[in-house]
C-alpha positions as CSV (number, residue, x, y, z in Angstrom):
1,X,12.0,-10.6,23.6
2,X,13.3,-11.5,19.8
3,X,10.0,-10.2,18.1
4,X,9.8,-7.0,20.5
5,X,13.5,-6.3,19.1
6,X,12.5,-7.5,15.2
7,X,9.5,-5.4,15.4
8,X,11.5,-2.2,16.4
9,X,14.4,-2.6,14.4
10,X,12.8,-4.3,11.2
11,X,9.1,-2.6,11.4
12,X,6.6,-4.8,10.1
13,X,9.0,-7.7,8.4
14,X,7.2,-10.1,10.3
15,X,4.3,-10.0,8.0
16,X,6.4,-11.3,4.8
17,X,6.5,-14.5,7.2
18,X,3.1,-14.8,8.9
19,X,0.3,-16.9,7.6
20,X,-2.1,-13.8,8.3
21,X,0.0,-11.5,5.9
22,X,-0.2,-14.2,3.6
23,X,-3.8,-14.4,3.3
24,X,-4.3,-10.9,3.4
25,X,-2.4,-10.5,0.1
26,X,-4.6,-12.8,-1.1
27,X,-7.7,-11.6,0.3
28,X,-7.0,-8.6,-1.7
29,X,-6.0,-9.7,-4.8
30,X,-9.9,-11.1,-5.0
31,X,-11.3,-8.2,-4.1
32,X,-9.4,-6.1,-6.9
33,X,-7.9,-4.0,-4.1
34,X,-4.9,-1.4,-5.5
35,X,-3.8,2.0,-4.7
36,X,-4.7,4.4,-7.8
37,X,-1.4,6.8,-7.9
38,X,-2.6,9.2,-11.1
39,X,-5.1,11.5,-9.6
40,X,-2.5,14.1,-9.2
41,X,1.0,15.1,-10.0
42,X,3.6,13.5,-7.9
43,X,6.2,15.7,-6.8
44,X,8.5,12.6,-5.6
45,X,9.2,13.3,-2.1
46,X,9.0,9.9,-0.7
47,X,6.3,10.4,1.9
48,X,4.6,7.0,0.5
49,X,7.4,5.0,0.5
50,X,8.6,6.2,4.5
51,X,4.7,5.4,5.8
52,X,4.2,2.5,4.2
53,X,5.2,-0.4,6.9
54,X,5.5,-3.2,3.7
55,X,8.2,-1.3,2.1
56,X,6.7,-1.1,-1.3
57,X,7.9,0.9,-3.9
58,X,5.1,3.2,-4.7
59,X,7.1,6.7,-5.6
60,X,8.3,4.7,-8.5
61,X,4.8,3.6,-9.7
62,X,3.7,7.0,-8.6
63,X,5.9,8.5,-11.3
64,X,5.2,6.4,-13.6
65,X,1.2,6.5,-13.0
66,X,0.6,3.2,-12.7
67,X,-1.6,1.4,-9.8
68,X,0.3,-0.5,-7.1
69,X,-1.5,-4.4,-7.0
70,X,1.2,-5.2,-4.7
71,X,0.7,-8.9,-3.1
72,X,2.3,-7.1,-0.3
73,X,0.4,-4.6,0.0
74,X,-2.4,-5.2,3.1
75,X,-4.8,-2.1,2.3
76,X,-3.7,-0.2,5.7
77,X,-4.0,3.0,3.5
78,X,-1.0,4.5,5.4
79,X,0.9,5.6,1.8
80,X,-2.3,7.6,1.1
81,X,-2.8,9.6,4.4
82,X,1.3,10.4,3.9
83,X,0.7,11.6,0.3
84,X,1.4,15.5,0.4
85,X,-0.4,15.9,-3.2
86,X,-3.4,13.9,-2.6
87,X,-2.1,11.9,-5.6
88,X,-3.0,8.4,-4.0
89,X,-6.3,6.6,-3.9
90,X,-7.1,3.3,-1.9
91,X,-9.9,1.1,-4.3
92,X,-11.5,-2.0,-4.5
93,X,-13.5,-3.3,-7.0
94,X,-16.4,-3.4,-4.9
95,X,-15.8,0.5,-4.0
96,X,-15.1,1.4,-7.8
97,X,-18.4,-0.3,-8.9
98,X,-20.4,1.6,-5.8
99,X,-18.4,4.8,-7.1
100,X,-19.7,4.5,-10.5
101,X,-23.1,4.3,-9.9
C-alpha cells in the first residue's frame, strides 16, 4: 500500500533508490546515451521538464544548448515526444555512428 501511495504522489522517486535505476544510469553512460537539445530553438515552455518522470532539468540545458548526460536519465525518451519545437533528440553512440555512415 506505501509504494502504490509513493508512486502516485512522488511519480517515479522510487527509481533514485532501486538497484535497476542504478544500473540503468550506468548502462547508459557506456553506451554514450544523451539527449541532443540544439536541433532547434527552444521556446522554454517546460513541456520537457513536466514529461520527464526523473525530474531532470532539461529546459535549462535546452537554453543553454547543451546535451543532457544525466546519470538519471533512463532513455525513456518521454522529454522528446513532449518537446513542442522538435528541439530534442535521443542518441547513443552506437546510433550516432550508424547515423553517420
Amino acid at each position: 500500500m506505501m509504494m502504490f501511495f509513493w508512486i502516485v504522489f512522488i511519480g517515479r522517486g522510487y527509481c533514485y533508490y532501486c538497484p535497476l535505476g542504478t544500473v540503468l544510469g550506468f548502462i547508459s553512460k557506456l553506451s554514450g546515451q544523451k539527449i541532443i537539445t540544439n536541433l532547434t530553438k527552444c521556446i522554454n515552455c517546460g513541456a520537457c521538464n513536466s514529461a520527464c518522470p526523473m525530474a531532470i532539468d532539461l529546459q535549462n540545458k535546452a537554453m543553454k544548448g547543451e546535451p543532457v548526460t544525466s546519470l538519471r536519465c533512463v532513455g525513456c525518451g518521454h522529454c522528446v515526444d513532449a518537446c513542442k519545437t522538435n528541439n530534442l533528440s535521443y542518441t547513443t553512440t552506437f546510433l550516432s555512428k550508424i547515423s553517420s555512415k
